[in-house]
N, C-alpha and C positions, 0 to 999 in steps of 0.2 A: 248447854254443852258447847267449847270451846270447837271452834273448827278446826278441821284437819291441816288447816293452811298454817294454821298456829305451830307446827312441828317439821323441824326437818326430815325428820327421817321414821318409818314407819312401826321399828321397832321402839322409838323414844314414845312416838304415841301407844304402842301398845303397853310397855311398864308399866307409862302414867295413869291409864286408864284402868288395870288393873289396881291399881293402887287407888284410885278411885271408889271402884269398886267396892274393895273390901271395906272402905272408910263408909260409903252409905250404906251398906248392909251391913255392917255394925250398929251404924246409927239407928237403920230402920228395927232390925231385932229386940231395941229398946223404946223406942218412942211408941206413944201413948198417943197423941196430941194427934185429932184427924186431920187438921191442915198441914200438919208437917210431915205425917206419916204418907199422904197424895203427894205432896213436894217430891220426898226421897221417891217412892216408887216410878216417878215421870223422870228423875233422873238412872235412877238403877235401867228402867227399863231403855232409856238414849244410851248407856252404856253399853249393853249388852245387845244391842242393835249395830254399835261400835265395831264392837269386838267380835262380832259373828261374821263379819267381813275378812277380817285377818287370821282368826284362829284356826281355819282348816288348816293352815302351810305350818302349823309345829304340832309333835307328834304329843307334848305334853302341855296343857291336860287333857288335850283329844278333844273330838266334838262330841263322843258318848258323854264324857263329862259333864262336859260345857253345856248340852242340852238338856241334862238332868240338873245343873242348875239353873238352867231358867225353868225349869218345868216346879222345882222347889218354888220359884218367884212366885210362878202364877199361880199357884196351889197355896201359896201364902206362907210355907215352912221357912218362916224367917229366920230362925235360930237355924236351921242345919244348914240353909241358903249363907249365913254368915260366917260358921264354921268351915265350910267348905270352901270360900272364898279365900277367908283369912289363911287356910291350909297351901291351897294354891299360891298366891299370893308371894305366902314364904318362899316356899320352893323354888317357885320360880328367879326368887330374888336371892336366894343363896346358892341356889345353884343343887339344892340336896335332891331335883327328879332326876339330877344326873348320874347318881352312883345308886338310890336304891328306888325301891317304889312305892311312893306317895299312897296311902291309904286316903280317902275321903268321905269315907264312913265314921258319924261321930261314935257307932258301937266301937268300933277299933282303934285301939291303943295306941298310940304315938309317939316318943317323948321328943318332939319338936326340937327341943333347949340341948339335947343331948343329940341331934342327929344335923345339928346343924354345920354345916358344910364351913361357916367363918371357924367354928369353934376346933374343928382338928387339928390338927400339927402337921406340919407339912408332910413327915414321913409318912402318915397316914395318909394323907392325901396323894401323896408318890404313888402309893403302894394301892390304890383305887384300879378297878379298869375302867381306863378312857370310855366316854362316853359319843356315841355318836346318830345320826340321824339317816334314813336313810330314804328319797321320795322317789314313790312309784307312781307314772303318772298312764292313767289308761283311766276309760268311762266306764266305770262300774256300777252296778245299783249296791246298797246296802249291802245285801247278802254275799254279796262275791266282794267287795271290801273286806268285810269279816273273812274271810275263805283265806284272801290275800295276808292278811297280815296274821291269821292263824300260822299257815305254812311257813311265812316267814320264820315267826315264832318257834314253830316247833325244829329248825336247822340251829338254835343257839346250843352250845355245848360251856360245860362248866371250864371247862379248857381252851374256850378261847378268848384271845387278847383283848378285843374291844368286847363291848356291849352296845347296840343299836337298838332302834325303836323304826318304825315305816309309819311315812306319811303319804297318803296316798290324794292325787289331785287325777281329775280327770280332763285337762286340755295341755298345751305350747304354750298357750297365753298365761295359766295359772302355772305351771312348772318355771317358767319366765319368772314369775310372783314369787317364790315359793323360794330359790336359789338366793334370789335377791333378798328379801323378806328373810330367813331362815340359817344364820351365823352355824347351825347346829348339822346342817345335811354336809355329807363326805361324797354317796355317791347317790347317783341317780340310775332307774331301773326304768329304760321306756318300754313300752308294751304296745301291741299294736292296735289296741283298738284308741288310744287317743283322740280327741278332739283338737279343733283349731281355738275358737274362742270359749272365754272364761262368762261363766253366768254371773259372777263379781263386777260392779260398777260404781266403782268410788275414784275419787281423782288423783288420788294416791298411788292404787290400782294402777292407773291408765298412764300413769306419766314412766312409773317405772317399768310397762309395756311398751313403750313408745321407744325410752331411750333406749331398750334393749333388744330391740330386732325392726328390722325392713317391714312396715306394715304391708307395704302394698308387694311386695316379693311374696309375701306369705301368703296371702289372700289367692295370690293365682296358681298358688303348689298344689297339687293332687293328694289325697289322703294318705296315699303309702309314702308320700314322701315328709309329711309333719313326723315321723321319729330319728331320720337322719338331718335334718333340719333342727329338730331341738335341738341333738349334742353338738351343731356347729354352731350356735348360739350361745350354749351357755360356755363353749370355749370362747366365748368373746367375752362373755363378763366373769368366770369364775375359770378359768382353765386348770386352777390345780384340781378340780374334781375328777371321779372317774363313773364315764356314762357306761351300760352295759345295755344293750340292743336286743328285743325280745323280736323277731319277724316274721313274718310268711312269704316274704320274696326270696325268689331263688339265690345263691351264691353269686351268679355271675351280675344281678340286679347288681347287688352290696360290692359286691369285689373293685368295678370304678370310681365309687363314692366316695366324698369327702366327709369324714365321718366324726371330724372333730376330736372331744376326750373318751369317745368310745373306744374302752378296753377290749371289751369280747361284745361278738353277736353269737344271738345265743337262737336258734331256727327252731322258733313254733315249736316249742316244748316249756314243760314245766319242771326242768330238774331244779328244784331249791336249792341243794344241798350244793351241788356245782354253783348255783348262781352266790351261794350264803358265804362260801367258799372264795370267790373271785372279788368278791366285796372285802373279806377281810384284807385276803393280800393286796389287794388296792391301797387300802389306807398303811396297811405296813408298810408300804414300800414308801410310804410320806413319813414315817414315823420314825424312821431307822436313823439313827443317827452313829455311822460307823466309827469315827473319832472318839466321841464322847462314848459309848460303849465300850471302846478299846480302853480308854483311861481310867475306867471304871473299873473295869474287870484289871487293868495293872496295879491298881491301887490295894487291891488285895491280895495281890501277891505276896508269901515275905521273899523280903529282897535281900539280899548285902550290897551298901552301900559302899564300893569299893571307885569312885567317879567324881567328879568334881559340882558342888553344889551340897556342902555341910545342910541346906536345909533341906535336900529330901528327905521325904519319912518322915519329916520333922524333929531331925533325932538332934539337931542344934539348937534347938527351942525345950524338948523337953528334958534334954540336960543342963538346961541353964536356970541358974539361980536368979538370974533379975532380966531375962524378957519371959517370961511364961504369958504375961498378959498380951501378949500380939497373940500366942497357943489360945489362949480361953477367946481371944476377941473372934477370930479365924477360925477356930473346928479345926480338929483335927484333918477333916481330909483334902484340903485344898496344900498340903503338905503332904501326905501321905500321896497323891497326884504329882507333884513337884519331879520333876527328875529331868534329865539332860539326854536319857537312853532314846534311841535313836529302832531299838530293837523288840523284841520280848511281846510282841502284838503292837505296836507304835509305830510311828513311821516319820518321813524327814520331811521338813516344810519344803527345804531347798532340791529334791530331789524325788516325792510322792511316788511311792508305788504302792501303796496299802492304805489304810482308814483314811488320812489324809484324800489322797487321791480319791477314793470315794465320795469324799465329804462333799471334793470341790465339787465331782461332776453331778451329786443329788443339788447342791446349788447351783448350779448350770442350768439344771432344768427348771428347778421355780422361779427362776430369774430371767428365762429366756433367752441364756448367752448361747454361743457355740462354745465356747473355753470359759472359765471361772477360778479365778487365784487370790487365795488368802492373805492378806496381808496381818503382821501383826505389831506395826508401827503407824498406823492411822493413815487417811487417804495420802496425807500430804506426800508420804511415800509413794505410795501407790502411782500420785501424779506425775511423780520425777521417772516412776519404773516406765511409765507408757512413753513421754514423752521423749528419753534417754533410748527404748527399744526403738522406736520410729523417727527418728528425727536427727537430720546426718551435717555434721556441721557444715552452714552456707545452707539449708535447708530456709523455705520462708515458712513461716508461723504466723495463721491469722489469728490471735489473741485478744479477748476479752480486757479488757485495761484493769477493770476492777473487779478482778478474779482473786482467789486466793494467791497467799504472797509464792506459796509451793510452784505453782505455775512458773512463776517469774524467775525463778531459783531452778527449776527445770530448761526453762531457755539459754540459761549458762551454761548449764552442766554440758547441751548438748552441742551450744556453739549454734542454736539458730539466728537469722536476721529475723526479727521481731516486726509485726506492721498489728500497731495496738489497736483495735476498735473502741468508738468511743460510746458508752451507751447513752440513751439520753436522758438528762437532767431531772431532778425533784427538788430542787432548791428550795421549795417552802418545805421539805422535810429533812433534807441537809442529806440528801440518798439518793444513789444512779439507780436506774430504771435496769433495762436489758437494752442489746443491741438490736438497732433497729433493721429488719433484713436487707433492706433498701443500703444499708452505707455497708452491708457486709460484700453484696452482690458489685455495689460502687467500688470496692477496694481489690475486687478479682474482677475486674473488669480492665481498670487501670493498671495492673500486674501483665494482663493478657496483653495489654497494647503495648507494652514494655519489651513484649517479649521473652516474659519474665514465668510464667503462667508452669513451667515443666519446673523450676524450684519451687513451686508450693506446695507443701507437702499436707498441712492441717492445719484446721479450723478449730480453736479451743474454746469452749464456752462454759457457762456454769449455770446449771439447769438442775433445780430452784435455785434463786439467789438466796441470799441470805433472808432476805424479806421476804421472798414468799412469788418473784415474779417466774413464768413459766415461760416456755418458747413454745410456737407450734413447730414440734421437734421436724417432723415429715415434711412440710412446708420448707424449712430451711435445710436439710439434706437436701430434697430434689433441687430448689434452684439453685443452689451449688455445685452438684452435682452434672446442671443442665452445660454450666461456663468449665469445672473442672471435673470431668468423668470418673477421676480416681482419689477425688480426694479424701482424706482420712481425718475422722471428725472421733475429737473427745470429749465426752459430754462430762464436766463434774460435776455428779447424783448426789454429792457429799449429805445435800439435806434432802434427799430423795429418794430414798432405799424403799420405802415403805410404798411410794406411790404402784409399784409391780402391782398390789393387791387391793388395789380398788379400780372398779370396771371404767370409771369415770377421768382417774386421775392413768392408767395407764397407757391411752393410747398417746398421751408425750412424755413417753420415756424411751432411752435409745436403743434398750436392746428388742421392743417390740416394734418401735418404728423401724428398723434394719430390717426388723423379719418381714414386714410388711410388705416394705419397698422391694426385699428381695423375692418374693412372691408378684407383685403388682408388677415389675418388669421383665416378667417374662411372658406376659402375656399378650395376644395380640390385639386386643383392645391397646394399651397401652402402646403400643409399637406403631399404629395408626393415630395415636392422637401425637405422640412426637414427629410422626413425619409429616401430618399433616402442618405442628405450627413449625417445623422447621423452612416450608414451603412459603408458610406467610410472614417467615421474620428472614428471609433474603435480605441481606443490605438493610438491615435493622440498625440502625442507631443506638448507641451505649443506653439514651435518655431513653429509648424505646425498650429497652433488654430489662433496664432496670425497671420500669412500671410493668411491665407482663409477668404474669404468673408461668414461671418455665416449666416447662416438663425434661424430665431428665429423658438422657438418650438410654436406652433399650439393655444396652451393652455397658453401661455403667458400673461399677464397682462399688459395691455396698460393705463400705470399712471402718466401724463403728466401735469404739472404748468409753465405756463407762467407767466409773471411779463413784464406790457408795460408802459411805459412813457408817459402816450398820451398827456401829454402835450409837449413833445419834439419833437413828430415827426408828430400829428396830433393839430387838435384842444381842447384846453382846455387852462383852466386858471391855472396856476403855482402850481404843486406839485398835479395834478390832473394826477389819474394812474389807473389802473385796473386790476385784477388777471382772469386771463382766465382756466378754470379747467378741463380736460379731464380725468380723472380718473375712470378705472371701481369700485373701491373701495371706493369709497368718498362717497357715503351712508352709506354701510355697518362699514366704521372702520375709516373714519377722519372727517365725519360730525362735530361733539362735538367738537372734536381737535381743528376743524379749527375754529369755531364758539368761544371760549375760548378764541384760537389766537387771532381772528380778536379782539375779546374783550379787547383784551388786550394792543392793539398797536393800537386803534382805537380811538380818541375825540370823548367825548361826548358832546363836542358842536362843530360837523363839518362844514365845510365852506358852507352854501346851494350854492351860486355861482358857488362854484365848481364842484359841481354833476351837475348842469345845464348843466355848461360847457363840461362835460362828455356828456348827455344826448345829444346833440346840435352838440359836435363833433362826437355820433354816429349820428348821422342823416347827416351829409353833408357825411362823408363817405360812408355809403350805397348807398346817391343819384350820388357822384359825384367823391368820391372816387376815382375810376380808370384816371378822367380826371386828377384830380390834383397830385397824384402822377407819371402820366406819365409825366407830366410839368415839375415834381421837375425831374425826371430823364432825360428827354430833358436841364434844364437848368445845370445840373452835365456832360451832356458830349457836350454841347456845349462852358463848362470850359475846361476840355480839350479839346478840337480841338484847341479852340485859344491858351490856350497855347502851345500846341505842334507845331503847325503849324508857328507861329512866329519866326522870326530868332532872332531877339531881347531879346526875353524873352528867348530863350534855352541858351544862353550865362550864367543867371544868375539862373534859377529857372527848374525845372526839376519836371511834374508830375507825379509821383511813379502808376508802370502799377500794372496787377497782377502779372506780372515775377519779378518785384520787393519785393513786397511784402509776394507771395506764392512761398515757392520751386517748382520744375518742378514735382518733387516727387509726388505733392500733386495736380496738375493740369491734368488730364489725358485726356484732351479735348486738350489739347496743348496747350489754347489762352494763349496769354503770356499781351494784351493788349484790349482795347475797342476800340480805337482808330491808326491807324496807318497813316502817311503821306502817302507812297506808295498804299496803299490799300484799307484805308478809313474806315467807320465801321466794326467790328466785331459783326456776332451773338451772344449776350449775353447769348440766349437760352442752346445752345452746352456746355458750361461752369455750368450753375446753372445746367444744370440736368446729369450733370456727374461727376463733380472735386471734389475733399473731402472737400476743401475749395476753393470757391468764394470773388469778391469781392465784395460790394459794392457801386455802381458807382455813388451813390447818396454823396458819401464823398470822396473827390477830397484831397488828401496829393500833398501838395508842399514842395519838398525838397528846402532848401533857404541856402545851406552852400554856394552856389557859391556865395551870395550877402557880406559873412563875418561879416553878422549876424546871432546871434546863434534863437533859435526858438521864446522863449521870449524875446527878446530885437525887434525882427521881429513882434513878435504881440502889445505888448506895445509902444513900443515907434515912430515906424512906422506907421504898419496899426492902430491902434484904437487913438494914439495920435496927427497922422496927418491928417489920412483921415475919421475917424469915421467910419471905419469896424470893426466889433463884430467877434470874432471866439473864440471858444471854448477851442481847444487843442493845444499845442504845442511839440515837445520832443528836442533834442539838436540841433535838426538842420532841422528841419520841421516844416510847420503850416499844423492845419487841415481844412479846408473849407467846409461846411458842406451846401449844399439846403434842404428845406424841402417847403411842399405843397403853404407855402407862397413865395417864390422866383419867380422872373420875370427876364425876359429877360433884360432889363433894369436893375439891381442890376449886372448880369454877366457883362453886359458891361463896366460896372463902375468899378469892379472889376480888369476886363483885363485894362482898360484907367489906373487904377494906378498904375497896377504892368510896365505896360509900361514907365510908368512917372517913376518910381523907376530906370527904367532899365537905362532909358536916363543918369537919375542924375547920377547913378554908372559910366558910361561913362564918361563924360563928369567930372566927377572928379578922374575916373584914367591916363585921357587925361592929365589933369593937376598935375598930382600926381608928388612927386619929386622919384626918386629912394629908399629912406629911405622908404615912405610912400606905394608905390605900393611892396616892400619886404613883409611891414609889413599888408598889405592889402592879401597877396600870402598867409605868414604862416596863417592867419588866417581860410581861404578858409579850406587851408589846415590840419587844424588842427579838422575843422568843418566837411571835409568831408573825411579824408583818419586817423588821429590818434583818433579813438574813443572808448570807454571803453567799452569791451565786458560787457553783460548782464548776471548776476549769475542766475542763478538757486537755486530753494529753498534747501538749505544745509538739513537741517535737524531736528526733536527737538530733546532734549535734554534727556538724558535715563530718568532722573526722569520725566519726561511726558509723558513714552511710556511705553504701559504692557510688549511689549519684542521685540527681535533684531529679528523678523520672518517678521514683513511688518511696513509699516512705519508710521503708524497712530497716530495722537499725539493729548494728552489732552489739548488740547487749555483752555478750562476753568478754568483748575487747574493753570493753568501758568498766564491765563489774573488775577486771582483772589488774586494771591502769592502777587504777587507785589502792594497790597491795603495798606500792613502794609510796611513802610518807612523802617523797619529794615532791610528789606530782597534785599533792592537792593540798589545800588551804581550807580556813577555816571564814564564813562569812555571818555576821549578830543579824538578823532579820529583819528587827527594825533601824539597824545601822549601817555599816557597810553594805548588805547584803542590796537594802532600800536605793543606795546613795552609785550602786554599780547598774542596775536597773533604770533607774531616773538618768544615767550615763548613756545609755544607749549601748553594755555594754553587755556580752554572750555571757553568761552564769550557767555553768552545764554541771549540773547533780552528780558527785561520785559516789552516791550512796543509795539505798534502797530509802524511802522515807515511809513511812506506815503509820498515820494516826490512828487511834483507838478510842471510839469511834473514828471511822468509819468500817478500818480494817483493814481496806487494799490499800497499795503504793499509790501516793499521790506524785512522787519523783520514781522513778526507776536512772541507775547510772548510767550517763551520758546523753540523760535526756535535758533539754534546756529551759532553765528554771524562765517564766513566765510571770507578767507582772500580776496576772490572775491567780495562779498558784501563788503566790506571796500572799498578797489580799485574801487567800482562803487559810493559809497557814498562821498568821496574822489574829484571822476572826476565830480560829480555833479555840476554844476552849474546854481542853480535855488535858488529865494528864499522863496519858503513856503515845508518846513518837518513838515508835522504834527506830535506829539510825539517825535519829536528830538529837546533837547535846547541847542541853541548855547553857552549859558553861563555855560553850567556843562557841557553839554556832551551824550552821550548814554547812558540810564536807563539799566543797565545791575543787574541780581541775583548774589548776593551775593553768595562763594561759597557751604557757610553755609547753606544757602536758601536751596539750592538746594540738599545738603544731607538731610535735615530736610523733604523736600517736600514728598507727600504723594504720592509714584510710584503708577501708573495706576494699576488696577488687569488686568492681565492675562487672556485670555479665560479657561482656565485653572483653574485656582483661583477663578474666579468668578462662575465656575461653581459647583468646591468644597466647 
């Protein structure tokens, strides 16, 4: 029997083992042979030893079940014991105990092949009622189990929405298990007689008990308080569920408590039908998708198309003689959907008062935001709308350097002075890290001494990077917060939407970090630890400010913008995004702002499709969210395992841990990996709620210099042009692998099948390589993975785009806008002129955005001063798309005329005289 330590995650062990299962009682039902027939039994029986630990917390196939087949085992009824298995099994694995009920009697009829859940059509599967799970947790004997989920039973009506099943646990500790453990439960029904500990002791068990509440907080609570205590819990790891509170304390008990996702308390009674009843509307109220309902039900209207847009209805497709094939590829109703109508049950993107409006604020709430807005031109809008609403020209912007290029395009629009952070280095992977909080806290530190500190308005970062690095979001809010009390932080989520719904990956996202924080400072715990270090950082030193962990002051202002991708990382249709808003100010002083913004970077003929799409992917999220995100993180570290664990593939391919990626500096949890051969998993928990930077385990970097292919010749010409895999990013000598919610086990496997087959073919043609060839096979290796071109840091701008030599904030706008008139700038060859003005000792200031691909972000921004580092990097480039750079002239450099004519920035000084 494989150990438990062998699986990430509790429901991949339990699949597996299933499936185990049905494979040796297959086996056993036929075998003859007494030393193989002991064999299979000593493993059937490790199985089901297994799975007797896990199986209380899902309602299908039940422990009645589950105990009548092992009571088959030990009775010897091999053939119905294999039947039954093989029966479950399926079900489980297609999904068919969810829409009808699984018979496991081999007298009754079945037709498996015909009730299988892959085999329906989607209509049919539409047209299903939703399945769901519901766990009641109180210490009952048998009898009153039975009793329980009888009653339950008998509240179903053929008339309502969903269908549910009850599972019933009797402790905190297994209800804890059960939430975690159970993709399938909606809501939970506590009862009063619960327990605190679980009679469950497996290490699996204990670890997902541990991450998921205060051991020692709980150990000292009183009994009547273990039911309001669960539902404040499982809002920490599962908040879109809805608890329901069965008690015998009085009203005024319950009426102060913090009670978490408890909907109703329901006082020492047993009305079902009310309780059957508040259950349904609970999950309704997650289900509802007002937009997309609204389109649905327009779409059947008949209409007269009397408005502009020849293809609603479709009636410009199925009058046409030579495009019908976009009609048969498309279905009819995503044209019958189509329309411009602003009226008729619809409603306006620009102006929401109906489904819309709804839409946003049902995703407000699974998001966590105080406000929520549609976008349906992709984040990069989204970034220019936030930064455009809040950001007033002469405003200072602390900015990530190698952020998306939208940012940087955003600082234009708005006319801020730019002061870029630089993150720190990967140069054996040819990729920045994140900002390190130390040079963020250094850079408003130097601003405050300036005098400078009342122009900074926000801090821009981009949380996950492309690679997969994380910030500890709470961490850098407060000590930013601690030097600028009001300042306004945008976090871009762009590959981060998804993280809301897993208990591990949420506590660094920013719209729960705000809520945190804006809860943690009102309290007076917290109002005593600020005064108290305010007392012992008197006459503190910069060098002192900057190594102390700060506490924010009390009275701080919690002003937080997110920016998510939901079409990258959840459900949605292309260029479909959302602004998530936590701001205590955004009433009083960015309302207009933002409304203005949005106006202005907004179509006014938006995609309806897309806000559907929105609308749609929040609703599977709320319902299912947790399941599929943990899939997508199950299928990202069972990419690593096999790669790591292969002897084959470690010859040519190497997956980058966090010790790779994060200096040790910045790990303080120690884990250097998620994965180790010797040891097996690591706790991802210990890491996310401690280390300044994380990683992301959901985005898998393979370094591939050992193949002596560089990153894109590795993704082009290889994966996508031999074997038809899609991947996103690459850098000189890395691809990036990225799962998300749609990933299946089946895609990894194909994955690993081909980098294996890659592995072979490398073999088997340095087998045959002649010595010229295997030389030249070595330098290459080696050129790929041992002489690679450090990473510059942003140099500088240029004096005529800074008010003065006190901090280093630079008029970006003034510089993107110089360069409109042709006079003011020239053209420089990079290895010629460009080389030979540099070797001069002479100023070369960038009039263009410059953007290789790989990497992605601006290695020049305009007016900033080309470096003989940045040369040397653009130089060692080998890629072919630079946006803003032409091969045929050269680097768009200012003129040095330009640049004395240019209009110097005013001074805080100046501007104020």
């Amino acid at each position: 029997m494989d150990s438990v330590s062998e699986y990430y995650s509790a429901t991949q062990l339990r699949a597996d083992r299933w499936s185990a299962l049905r494979e040796a009682a297959a086996s056993l039902s036929r075998e003859t042979a007494a030393k193989k027939v002991a064999a299979l039994k000593v493993r059937i029986g490790d199985l089901f030893e297994s799975l007797a630990l896990i199986e209380p917390y899902w309602a299908f196939p039940g422990m009645a079940a589950f105990d009548h087949m092992r009571r088959n085992f030990e009775h010897g009824n091999f053939e119905d014991l294999s039947f039954t298995i093989s029966r479950v099994t399926r079900a489980l694995t297609t999904g068919a105990y969810r829409r009808r009920s699984i018979p496991l009697d081999r007298d009754t009829t079945d037709d498996d092949e015909h009730n299988d859940e892959a085999m329906l059509s989607p209509e049919a599967r539409a047209m299903a009622r939703p399945y769901f799970e519901v766990l009641i947790v109180d210490n009952v004997n048998d009898h009153q189990e039975r009793w329980l989920k009888s009653n339950v039973a008998r509240m179903r009506r053929p008339e309502d929405p969903f269908h549910y099943e009850a599972v019933v646990v009797p402790s905190l500790e297994d209800a804890l298990i059960a939430v975690l453990f159970n993709h399938n439960i909606q809501a939970i029904v506590v009862r009063p007689g619960l327990v605190l500990k679980s009679k469950n002791d497996n290490e699996i068990l204990s670890k997902y008990v541990t991450n998921a509440s205060d051991s020692d907080a709980i150990d000292a609570m009183l009994p009547e308080d273990y039911g309001p205590e669960l539902c404040r819990l499982i809002a920490r790891v599962r908040p879109e569920l809805d608890a329901y509170l069965v008690t015998e304390r009085s009203v005024e008990d319950i009426a102060g408590l913090d009670l978490g996702i408890c909907r109703r308390v329901f006082y020492n009674q047993e009305d079902f039908m009310e309780l059957h009843l508040n259950i349904l509307r609970g999950v309704a109220a997650r289900n509802k998708t007002p937009f997309f309902t609204a389109l649905v039900e327009y779409s059947k209207q008949p209409t007269g198309v009397f408005h502009a847009m020849p293809i609603s209805r479709g009636k410009s497709i199925t009058r046409s003689h030579w495009i019908q094939d976009m009609g048969a590829f498309y279905g009819p109703n995503i044209f019958l959907a189509e329309t411009s109508a602003t009226s008729g049950g619809l409603d306006s993107l620009l102006e929401p008062q109906g489904p819309i409006k709804e839409a946003q604020e049902l995703a407000s709430r699974a998001f966590g935001s105080k406000q929520t807005f549609f976008a349906t031109n992709g984040t990069s809008t989204c970034n220019k709308i936030v930064v455009q609403a809040l950001v007033r020209p002469g405003d200072i912007v602390l900015v990530d350097r190698d952020c998306h290029k939208s940012h940087h395009y955003g600082m234009v629009l708005a006319g801020a002075e730019v002061v870029y952070l630089d993150s720190y280095p990967l140069n054996q992977y040819s990729m920045y890290g994140a900002v390190p909080l130390k040079e963020i806290k250094q850079q408003l530190l130097a601003l405050k001494a300036a005098g400078k500190l009342d122009r900074v308005r926000m801090l821009l970062l981009t949380n996950c990077t492309f690679d997969g690095l994380v910030y500890n979001v709470e961490r850098v809010m407060e000590e930013c917060l601690a030097i600028k009390p009001d300042l306004v932080f945008l976090w871009d989520e762009a590959w981060f939407a998804f993280a809301r719904f897993s208990p591990t990956y949420r506590q660094r996202t920013g719209m729960r970090t705000a809520n945190n924080l804006r809860k943690r400072l009102r309290t007076e715990e917290h109002k005593r630890a600020y005064e108290a270090q305010q007392e012992a950082l008197v006459d503190a030193s910069d060098e002192t400010l900057i190594e102390t962990r700060l506490i924010a002051p009390p009275e701080a202002r919690i002003r937080v913008y997110a920016t998510q991708s939901t079409h990258k990382t959840l459900t949605s249709l292309r260029q479909g995004s959302m602004i998530h808003v936590n701001d205590q100010d955004f009433k009083g002083e960015v309302e207009q702002s933002f409304h203005e913004a949005y106006m202005t970077h907004t179509s006014t003929s938006p995609n309806y499709q897309i806000i559907a799409s929105l609308d749609v992917g929040r609703r599977q999220v709320e319902l299912e969210g947790f399941e599929f995100v943990q899939r997508q993180i199950e299928a990202a570290m069972a990419m690593r395992k096999a790669v790591s664990s292969h002897p084959l593939l470690q010859k040519y391919f190497k997956v980058l841990t966090a010790g790779d990626m994060i200096p040790e500096r910045y790990r303080q949890s120690g884990v250097t990996s998620y994965f180790d051969n010797e040891q097996g998993w690591t706790d991802m928990w210990d890491c996310w709620e401690q280390d300044d930077f994380v990683l992301d385990a959901t985005r898998v970097t393979l370094a591939v210099g050992g193949t002596g292919w560089d990153g894109d010749t590795f993704k082009t010409q290889i994966l996508m042009d031999k074997y038809g895999i899609q991947i996103n990013k690459t850098s000189r000598n890395t691809v990036l692998f990225m799962t998300n919610i749609g990933t299946t086990r089946s895609s990894v496997a194909y994955l690993i099948e081909v980098l294996v087959e890659i592995a072979n073919e490398l073999d088997e043609l340095l087998d045959d390589a002649s010595k010229m060839e295997r030389l030249s096979f070595d330098r290459r290796v080696k050129n790929l993975t041992e002489n690679y071109p450090p990473l510059p840091d942003f140099s500088r701008f240029h004096d005529a785009f800074r008010p003065d030599d006190l901090t280093p904030e630079g008029d970006i706008r003034t510089a993107y806008y110089l360069s409109y008139d042709e006079k003011n700038c020239d053209y420089l060859e990079l290895d010629g002129s460009l080389k030979e003005a540099l070797e001069s000792d002479q100023e070369v200031v960038s009039a263009s955005f410059i953007i290789p691909y790989p990497p992605g972000f601006p290695i020049l921004v305009p007016g900033q001063v080309v470096s003989r580092e940045i040369l040397a990097f653009m130089l060692a480039l080998d890629v072919n798309e630079i946006h803003g750079y032409r091969a045929d002239l050269g680097l768009r450099v200012f003129t040095p005329e330009a640049l004395i004519a240019s209009p110097k920035p005013k001074s805080i000084t100046t501007a104020a005289e």
